[in-house]
mmCIF file of the N, C-alpha and C atoms, coordinates in Angstrom:
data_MODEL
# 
_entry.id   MODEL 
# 
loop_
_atom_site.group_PDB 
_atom_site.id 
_atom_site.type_symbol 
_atom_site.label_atom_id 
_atom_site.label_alt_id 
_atom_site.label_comp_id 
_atom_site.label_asym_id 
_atom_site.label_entity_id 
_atom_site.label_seq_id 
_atom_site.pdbx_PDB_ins_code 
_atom_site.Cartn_x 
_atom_site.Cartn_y 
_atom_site.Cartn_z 
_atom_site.occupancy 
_atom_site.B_iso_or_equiv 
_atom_site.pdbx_formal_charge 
_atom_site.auth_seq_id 
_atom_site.auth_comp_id 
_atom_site.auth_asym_id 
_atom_site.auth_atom_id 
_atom_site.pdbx_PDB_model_num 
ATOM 1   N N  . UNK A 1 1  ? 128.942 128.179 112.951 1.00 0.00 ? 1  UNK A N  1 
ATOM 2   C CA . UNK A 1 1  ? 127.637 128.375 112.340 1.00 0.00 ? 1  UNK A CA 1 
ATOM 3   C C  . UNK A 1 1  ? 126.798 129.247 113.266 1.00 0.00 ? 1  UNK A C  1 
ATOM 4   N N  . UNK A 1 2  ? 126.302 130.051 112.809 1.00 0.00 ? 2  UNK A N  1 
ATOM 5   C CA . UNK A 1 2  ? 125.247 131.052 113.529 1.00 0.00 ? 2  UNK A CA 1 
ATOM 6   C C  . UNK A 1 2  ? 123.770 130.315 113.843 1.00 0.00 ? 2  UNK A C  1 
ATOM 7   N N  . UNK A 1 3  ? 123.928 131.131 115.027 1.00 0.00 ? 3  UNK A N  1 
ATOM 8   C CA . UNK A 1 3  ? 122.462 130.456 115.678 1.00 0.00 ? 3  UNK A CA 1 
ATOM 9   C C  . UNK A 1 3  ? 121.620 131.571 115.230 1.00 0.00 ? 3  UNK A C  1 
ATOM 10  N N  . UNK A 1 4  ? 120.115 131.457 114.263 1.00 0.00 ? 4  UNK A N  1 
ATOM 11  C CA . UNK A 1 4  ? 119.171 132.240 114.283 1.00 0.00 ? 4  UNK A CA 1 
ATOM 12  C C  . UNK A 1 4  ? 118.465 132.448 115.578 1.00 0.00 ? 4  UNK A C  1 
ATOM 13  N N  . UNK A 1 5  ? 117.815 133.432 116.165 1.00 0.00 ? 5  UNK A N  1 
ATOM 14  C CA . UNK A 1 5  ? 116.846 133.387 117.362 1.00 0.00 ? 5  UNK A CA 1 
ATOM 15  C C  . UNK A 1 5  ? 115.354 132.927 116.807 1.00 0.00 ? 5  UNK A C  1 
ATOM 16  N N  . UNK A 1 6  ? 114.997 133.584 115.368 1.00 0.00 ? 6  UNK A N  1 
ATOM 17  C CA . UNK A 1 6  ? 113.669 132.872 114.964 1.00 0.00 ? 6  UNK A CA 1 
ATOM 18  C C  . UNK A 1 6  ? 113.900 131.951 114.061 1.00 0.00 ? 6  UNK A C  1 
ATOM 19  N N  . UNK A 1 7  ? 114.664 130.940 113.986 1.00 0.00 ? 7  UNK A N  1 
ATOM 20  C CA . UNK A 1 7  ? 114.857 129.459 112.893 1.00 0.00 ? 7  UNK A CA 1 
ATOM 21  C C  . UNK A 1 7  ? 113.612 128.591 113.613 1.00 0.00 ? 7  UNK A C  1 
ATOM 22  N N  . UNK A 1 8  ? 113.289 128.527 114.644 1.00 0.00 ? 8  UNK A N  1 
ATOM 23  C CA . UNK A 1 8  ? 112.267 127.735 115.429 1.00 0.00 ? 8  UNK A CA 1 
ATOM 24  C C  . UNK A 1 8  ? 111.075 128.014 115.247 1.00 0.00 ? 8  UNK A C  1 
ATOM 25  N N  . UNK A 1 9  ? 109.791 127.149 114.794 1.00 0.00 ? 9  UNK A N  1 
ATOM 26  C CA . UNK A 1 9  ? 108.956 127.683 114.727 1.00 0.00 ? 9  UNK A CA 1 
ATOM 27  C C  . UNK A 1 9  ? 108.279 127.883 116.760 1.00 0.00 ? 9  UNK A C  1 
ATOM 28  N N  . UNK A 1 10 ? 107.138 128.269 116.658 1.00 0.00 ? 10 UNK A N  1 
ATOM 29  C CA . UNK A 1 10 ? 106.578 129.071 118.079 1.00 0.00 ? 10 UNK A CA 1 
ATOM 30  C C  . UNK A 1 10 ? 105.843 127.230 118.329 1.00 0.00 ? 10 UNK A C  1 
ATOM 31  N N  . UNK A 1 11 ? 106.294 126.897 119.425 1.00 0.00 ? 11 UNK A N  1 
ATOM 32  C CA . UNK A 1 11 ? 105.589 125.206 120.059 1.00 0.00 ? 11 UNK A CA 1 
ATOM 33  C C  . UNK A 1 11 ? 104.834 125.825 121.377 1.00 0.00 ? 11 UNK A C  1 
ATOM 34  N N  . UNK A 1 12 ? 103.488 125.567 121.268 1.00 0.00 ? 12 UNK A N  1 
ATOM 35  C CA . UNK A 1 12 ? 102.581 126.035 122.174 1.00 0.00 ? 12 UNK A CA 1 
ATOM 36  C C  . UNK A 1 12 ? 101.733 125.185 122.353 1.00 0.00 ? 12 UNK A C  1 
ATOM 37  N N  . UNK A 1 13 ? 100.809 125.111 123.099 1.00 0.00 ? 13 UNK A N  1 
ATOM 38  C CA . UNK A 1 13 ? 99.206  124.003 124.019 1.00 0.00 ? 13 UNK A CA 1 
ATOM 39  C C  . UNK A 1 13 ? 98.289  124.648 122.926 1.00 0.00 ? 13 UNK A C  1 
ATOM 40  N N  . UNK A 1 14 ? 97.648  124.086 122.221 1.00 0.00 ? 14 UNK A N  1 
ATOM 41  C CA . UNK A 1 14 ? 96.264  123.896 121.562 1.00 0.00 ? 14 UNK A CA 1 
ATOM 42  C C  . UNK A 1 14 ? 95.723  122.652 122.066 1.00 0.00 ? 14 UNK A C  1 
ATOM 43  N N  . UNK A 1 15 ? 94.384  122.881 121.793 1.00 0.00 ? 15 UNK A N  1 
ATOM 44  C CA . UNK A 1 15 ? 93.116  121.839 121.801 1.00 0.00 ? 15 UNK A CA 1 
ATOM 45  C C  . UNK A 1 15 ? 92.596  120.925 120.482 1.00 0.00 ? 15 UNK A C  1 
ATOM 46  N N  . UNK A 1 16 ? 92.754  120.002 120.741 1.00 0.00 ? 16 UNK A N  1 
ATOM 47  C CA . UNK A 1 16 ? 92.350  118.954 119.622 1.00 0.00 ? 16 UNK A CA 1 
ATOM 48  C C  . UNK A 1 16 ? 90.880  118.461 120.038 1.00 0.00 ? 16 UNK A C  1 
ATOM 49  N N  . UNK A 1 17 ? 90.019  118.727 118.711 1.00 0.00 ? 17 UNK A N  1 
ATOM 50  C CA . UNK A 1 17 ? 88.898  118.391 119.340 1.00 0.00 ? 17 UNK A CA 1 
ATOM 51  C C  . UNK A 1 17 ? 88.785  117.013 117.956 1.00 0.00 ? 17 UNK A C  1 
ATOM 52  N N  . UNK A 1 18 ? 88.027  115.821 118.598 1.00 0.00 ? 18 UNK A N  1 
ATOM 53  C CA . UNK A 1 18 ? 87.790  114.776 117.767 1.00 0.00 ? 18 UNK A CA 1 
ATOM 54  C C  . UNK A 1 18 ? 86.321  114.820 117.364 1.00 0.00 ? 18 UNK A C  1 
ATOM 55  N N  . UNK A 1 19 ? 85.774  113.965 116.551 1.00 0.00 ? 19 UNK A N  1 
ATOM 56  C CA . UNK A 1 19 ? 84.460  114.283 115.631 1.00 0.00 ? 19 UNK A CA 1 
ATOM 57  C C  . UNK A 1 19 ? 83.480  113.283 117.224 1.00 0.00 ? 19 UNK A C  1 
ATOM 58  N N  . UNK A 1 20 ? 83.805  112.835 117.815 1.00 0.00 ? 20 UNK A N  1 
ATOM 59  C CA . UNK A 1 20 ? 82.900  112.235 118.843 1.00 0.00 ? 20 UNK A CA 1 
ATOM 60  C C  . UNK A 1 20 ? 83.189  113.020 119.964 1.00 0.00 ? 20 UNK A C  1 
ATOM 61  N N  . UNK A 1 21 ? 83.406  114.262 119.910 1.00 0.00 ? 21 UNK A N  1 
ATOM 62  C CA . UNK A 1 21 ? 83.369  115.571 120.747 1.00 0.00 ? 21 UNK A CA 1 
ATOM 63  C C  . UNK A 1 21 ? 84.252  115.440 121.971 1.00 0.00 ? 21 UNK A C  1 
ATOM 64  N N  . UNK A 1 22 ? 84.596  114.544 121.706 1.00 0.00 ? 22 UNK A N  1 
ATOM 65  C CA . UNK A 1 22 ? 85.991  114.825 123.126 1.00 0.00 ? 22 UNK A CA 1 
ATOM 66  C C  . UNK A 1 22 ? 87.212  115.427 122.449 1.00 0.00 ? 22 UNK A C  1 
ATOM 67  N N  . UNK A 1 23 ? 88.069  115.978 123.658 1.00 0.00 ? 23 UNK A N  1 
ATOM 68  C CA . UNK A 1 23 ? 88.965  116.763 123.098 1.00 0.00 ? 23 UNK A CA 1 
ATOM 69  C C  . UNK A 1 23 ? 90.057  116.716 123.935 1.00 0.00 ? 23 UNK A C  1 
ATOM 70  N N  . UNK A 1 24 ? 91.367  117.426 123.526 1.00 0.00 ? 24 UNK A N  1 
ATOM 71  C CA . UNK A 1 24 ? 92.629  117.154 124.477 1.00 0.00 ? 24 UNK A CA 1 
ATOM 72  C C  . UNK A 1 24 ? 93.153  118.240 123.892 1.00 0.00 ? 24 UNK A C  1 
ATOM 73  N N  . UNK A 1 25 ? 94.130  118.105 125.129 1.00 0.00 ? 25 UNK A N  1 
ATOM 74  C CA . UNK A 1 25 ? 95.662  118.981 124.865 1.00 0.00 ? 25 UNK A CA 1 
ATOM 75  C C  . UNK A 1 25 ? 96.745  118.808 124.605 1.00 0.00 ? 25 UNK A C  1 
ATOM 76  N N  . UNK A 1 26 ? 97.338  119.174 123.593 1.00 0.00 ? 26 UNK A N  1 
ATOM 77  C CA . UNK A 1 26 ? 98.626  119.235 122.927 1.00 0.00 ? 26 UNK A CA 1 
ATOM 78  C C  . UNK A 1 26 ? 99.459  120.077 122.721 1.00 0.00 ? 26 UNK A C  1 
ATOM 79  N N  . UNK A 1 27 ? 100.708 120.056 122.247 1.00 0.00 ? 27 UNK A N  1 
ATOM 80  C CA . UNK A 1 27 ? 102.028 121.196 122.131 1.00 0.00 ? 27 UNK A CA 1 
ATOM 81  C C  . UNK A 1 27 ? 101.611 121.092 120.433 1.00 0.00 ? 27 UNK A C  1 
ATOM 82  N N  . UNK A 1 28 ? 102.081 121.923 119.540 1.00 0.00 ? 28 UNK A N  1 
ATOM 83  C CA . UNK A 1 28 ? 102.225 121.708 118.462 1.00 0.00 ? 28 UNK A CA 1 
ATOM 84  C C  . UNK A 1 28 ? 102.464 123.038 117.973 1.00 0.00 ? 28 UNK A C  1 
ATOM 85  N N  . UNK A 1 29 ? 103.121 123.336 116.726 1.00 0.00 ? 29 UNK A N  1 
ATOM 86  C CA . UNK A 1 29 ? 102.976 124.796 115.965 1.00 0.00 ? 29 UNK A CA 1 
ATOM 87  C C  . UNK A 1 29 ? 102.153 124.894 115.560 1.00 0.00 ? 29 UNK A C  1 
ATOM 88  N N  . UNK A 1 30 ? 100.809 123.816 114.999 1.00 0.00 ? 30 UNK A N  1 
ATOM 89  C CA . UNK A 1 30 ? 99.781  124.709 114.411 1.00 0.00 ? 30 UNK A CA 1 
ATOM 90  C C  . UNK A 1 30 ? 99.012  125.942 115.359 1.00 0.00 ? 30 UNK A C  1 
ATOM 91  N N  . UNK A 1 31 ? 98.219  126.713 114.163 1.00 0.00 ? 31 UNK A N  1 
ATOM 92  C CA . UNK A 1 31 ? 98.028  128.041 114.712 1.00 0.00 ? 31 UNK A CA 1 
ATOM 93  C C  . UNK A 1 31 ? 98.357  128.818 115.746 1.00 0.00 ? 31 UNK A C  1 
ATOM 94  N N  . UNK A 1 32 ? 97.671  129.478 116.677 1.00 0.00 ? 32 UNK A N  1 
ATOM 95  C CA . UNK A 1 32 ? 98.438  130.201 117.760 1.00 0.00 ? 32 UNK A CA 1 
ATOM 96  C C  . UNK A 1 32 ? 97.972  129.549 119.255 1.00 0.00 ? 32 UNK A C  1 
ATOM 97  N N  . UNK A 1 33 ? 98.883  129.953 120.644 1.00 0.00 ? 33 UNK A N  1 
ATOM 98  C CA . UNK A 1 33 ? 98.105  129.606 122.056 1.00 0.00 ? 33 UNK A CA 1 
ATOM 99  C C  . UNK A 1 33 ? 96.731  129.438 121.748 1.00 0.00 ? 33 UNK A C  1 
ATOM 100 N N  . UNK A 1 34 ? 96.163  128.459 121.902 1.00 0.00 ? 34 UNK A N  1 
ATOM 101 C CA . UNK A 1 34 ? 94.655  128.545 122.948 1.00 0.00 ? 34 UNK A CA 1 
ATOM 102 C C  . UNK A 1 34 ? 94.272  128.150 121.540 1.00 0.00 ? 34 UNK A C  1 
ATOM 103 N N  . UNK A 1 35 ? 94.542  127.873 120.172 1.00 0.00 ? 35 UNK A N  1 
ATOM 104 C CA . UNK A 1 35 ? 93.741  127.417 118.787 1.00 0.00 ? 35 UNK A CA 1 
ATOM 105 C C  . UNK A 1 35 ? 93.178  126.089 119.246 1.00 0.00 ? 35 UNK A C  1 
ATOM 106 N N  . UNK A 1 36 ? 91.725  125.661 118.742 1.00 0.00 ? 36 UNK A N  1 
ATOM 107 C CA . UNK A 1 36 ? 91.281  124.074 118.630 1.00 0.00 ? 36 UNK A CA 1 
ATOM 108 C C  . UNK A 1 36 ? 91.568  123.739 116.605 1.00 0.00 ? 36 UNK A C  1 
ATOM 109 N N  . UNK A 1 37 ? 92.201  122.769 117.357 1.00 0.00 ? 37 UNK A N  1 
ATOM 110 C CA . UNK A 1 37 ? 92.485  121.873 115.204 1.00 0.00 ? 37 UNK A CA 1 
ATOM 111 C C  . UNK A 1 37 ? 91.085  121.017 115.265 1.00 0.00 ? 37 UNK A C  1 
ATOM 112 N N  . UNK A 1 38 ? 90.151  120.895 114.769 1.00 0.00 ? 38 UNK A N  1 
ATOM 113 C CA . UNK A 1 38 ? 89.104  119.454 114.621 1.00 0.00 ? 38 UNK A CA 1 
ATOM 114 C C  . UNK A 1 38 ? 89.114  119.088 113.618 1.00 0.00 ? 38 UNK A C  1 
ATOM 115 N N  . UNK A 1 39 ? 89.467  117.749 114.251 1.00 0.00 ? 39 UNK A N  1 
ATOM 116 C CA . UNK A 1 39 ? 89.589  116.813 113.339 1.00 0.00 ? 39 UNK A CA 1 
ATOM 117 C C  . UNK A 1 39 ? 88.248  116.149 112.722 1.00 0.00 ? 39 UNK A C  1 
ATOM 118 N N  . UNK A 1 40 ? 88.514  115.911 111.133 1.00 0.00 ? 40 UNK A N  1 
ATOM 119 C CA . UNK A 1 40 ? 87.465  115.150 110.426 1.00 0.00 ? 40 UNK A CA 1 
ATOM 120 C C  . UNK A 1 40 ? 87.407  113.752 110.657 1.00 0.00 ? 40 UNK A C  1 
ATOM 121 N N  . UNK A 1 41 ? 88.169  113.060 111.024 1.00 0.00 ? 41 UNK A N  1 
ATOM 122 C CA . UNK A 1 41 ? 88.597  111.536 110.651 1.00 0.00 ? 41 UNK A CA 1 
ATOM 123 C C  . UNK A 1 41 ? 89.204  111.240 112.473 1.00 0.00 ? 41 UNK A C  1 
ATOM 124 N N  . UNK A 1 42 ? 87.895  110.404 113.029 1.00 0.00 ? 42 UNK A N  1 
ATOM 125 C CA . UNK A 1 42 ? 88.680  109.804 114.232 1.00 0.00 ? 42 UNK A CA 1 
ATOM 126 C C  . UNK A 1 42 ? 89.505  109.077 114.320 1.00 0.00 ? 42 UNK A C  1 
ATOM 127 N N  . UNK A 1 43 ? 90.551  109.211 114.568 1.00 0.00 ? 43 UNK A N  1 
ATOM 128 C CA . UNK A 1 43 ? 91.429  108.159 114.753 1.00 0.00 ? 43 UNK A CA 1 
ATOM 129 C C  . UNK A 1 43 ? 91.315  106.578 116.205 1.00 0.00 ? 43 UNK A C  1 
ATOM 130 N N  . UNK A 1 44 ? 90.292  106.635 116.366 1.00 0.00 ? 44 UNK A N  1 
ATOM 131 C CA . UNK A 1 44 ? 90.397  105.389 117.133 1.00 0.00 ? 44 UNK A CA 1 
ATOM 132 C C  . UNK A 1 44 ? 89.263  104.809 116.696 1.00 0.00 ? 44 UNK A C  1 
ATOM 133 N N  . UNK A 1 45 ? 88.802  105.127 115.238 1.00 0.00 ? 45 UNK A N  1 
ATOM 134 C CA . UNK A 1 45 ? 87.666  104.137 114.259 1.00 0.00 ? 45 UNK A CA 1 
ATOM 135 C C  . UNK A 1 45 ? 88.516  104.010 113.032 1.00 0.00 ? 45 UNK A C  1 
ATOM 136 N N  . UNK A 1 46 ? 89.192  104.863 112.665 1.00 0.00 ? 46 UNK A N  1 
ATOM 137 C CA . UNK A 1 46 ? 89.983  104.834 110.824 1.00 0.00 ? 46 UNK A CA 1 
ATOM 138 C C  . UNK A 1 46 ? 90.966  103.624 111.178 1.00 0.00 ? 46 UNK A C  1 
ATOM 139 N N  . UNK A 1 47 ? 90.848  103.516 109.453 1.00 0.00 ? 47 UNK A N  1 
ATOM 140 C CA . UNK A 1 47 ? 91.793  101.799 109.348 1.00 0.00 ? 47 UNK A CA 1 
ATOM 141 C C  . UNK A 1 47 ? 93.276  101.848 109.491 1.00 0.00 ? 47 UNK A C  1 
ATOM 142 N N  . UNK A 1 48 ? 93.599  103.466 108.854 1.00 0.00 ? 48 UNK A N  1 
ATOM 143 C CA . UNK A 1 48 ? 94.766  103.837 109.170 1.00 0.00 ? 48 UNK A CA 1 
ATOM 144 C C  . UNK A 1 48 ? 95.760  104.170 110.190 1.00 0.00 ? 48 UNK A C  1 
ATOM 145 N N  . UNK A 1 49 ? 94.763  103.730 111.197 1.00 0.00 ? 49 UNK A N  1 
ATOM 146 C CA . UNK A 1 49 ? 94.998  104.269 112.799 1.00 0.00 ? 49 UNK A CA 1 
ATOM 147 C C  . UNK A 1 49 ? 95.057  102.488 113.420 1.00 0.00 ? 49 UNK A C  1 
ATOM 148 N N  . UNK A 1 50 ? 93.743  102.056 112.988 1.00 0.00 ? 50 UNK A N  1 
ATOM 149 C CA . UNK A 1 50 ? 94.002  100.450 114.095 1.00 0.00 ? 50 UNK A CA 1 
ATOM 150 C C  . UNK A 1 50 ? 94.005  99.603  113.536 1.00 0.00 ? 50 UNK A C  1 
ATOM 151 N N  . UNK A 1 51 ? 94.749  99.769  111.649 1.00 0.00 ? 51 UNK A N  1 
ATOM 152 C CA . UNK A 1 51 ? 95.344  98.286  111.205 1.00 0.00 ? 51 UNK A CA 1 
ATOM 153 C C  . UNK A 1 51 ? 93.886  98.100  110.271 1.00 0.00 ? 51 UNK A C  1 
ATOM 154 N N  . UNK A 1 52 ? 92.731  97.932  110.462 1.00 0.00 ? 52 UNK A N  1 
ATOM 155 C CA . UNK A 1 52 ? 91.667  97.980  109.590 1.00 0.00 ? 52 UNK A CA 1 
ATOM 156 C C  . UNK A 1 52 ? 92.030  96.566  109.281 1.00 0.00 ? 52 UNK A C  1 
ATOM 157 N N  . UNK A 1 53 ? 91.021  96.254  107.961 1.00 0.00 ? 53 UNK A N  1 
ATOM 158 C CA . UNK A 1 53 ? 90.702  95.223  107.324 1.00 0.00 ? 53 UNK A CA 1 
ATOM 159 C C  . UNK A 1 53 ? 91.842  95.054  106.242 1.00 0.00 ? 53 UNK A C  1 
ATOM 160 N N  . UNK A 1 54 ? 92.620  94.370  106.814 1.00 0.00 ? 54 UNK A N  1 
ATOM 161 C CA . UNK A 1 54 ? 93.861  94.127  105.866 1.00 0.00 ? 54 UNK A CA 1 
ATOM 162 C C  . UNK A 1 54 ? 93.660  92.853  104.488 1.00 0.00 ? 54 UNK A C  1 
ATOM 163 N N  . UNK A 1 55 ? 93.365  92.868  103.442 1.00 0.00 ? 55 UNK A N  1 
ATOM 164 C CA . UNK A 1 55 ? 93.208  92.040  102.635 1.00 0.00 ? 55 UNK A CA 1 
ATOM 165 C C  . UNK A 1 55 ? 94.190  92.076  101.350 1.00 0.00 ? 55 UNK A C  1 
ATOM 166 N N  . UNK A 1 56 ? 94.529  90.606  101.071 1.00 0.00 ? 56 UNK A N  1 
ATOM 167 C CA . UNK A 1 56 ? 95.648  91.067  99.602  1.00 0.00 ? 56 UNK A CA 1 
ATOM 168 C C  . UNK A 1 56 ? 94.665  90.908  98.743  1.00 0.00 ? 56 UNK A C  1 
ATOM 169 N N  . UNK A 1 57 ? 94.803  91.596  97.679  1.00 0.00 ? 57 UNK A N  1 
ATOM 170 C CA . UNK A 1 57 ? 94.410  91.341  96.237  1.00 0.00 ? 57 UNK A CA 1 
ATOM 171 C C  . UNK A 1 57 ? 94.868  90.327  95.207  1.00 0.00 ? 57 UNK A C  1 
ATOM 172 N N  . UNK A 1 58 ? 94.648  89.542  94.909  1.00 0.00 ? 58 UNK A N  1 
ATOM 173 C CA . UNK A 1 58 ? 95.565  88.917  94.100  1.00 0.00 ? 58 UNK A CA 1 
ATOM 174 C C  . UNK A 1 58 ? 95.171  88.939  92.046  1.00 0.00 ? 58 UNK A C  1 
ATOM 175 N N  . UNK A 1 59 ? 95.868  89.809  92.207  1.00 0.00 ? 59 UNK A N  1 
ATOM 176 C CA . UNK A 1 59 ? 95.415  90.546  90.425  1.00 0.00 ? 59 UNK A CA 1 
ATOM 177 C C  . UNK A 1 59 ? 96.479  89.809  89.757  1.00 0.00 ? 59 UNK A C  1 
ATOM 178 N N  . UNK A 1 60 ? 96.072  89.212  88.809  1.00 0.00 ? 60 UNK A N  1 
ATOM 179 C CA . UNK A 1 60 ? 97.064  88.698  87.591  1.00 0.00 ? 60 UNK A CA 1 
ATOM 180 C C  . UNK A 1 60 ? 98.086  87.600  88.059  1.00 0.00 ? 60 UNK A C  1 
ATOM 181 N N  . UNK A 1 61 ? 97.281  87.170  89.138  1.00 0.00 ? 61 UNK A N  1 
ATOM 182 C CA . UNK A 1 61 ? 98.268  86.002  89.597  1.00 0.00 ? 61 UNK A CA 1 
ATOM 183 C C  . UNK A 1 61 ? 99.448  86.651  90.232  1.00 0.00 ? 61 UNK A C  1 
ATOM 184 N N  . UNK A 1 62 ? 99.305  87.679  90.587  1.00 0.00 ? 62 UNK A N  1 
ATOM 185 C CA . UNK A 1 62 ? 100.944 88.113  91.332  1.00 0.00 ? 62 UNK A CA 1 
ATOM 186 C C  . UNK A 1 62 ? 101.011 87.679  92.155  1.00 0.00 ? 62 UNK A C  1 
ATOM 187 N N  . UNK A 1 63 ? 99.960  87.889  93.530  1.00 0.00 ? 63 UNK A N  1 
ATOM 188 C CA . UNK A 1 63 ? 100.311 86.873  94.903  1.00 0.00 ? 63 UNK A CA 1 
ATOM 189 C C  . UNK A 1 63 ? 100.810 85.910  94.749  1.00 0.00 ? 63 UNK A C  1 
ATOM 190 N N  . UNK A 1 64 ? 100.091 85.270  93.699  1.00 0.00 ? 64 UNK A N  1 
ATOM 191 C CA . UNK A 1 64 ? 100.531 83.758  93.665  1.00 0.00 ? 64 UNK A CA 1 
ATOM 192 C C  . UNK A 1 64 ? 101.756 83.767  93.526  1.00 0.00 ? 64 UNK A C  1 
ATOM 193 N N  . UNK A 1 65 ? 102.306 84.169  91.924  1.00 0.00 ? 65 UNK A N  1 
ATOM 194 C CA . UNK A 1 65 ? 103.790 83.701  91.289  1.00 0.00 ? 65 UNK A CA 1 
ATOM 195 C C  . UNK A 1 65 ? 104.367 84.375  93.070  1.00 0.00 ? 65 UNK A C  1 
ATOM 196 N N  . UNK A 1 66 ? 104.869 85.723  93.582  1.00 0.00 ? 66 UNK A N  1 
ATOM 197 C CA . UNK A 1 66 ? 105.400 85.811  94.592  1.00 0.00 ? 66 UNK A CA 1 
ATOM 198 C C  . UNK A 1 66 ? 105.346 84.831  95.589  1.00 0.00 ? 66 UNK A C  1 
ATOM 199 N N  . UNK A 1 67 ? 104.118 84.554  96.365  1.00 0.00 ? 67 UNK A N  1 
ATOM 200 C CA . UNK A 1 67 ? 103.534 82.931  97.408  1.00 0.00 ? 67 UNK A CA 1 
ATOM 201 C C  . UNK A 1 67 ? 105.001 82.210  97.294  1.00 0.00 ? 67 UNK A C  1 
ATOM 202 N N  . UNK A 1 68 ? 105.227 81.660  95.672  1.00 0.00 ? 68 UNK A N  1 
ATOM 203 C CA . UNK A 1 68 ? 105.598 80.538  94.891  1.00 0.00 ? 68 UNK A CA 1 
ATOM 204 C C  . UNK A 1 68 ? 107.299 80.626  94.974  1.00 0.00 ? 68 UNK A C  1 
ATOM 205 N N  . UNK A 1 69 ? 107.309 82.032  94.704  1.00 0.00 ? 69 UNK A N  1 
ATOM 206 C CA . UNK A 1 69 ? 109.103 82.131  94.591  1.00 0.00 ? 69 UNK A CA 1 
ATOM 207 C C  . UNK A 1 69 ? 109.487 82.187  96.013  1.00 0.00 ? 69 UNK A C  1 
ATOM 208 N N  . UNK A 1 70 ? 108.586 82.323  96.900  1.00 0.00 ? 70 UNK A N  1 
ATOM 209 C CA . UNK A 1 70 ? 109.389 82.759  98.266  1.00 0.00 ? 70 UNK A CA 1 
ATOM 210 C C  . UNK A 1 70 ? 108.413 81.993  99.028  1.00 0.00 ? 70 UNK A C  1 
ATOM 211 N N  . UNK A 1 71 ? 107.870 80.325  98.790  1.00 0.00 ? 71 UNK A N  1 
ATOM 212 C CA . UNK A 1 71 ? 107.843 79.758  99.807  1.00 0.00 ? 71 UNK A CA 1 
ATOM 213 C C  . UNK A 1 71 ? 108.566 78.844  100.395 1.00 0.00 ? 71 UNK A C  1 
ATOM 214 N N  . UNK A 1 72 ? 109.832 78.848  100.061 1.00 0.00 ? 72 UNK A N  1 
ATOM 215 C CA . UNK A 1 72 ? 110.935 77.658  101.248 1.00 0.00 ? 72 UNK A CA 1 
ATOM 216 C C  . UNK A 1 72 ? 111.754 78.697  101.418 1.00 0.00 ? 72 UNK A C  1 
ATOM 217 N N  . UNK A 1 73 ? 111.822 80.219  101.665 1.00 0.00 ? 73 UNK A N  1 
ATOM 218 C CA . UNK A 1 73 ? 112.830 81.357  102.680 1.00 0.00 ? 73 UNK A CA 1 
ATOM 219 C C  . UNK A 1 73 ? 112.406 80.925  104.146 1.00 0.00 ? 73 UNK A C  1 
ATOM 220 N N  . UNK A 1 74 ? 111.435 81.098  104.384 1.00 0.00 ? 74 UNK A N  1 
ATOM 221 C CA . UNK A 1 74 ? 111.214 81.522  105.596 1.00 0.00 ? 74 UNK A CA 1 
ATOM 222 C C  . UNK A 1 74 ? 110.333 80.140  106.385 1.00 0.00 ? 74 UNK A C  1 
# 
């Protein structure tokens, strides 16, 4: 199998800047050397980042009937 020389994209140091104005350095392909990415969404406040407020819903009785079929497994 042939090796391409450009199959790789270009991995270079950009600046990540976060919405509470600190910022870092990273490797990544986005844009070119020396680009800042800023980000909209901090990740060390979003729920998606530290687990957040985890709550079940229980619509139409599903938790329940499930609860029910699978409480003597475990």
């Amino acid at each position: 199998m042939k090796k391409a020389a450009d199959c790789h994209p270009d991995y270079h140091p950009i600046r990540v800047q976060l919405p509470n104005g600190s910022d870092f350095i990273t490797y990544s392909t986005y844009g070119k050397e020396g680009d800042t990415l800023a980000l909209d969404i901090d990740p060390s406040t979003h729920p998606a980042w530290t687990g957040g407020d985890q709550k079940l819903m229980d619509r139409g009785g599903r938790l329940s009937k499930f609860k029910k079929k699978f409480e003597g497994m475990f």
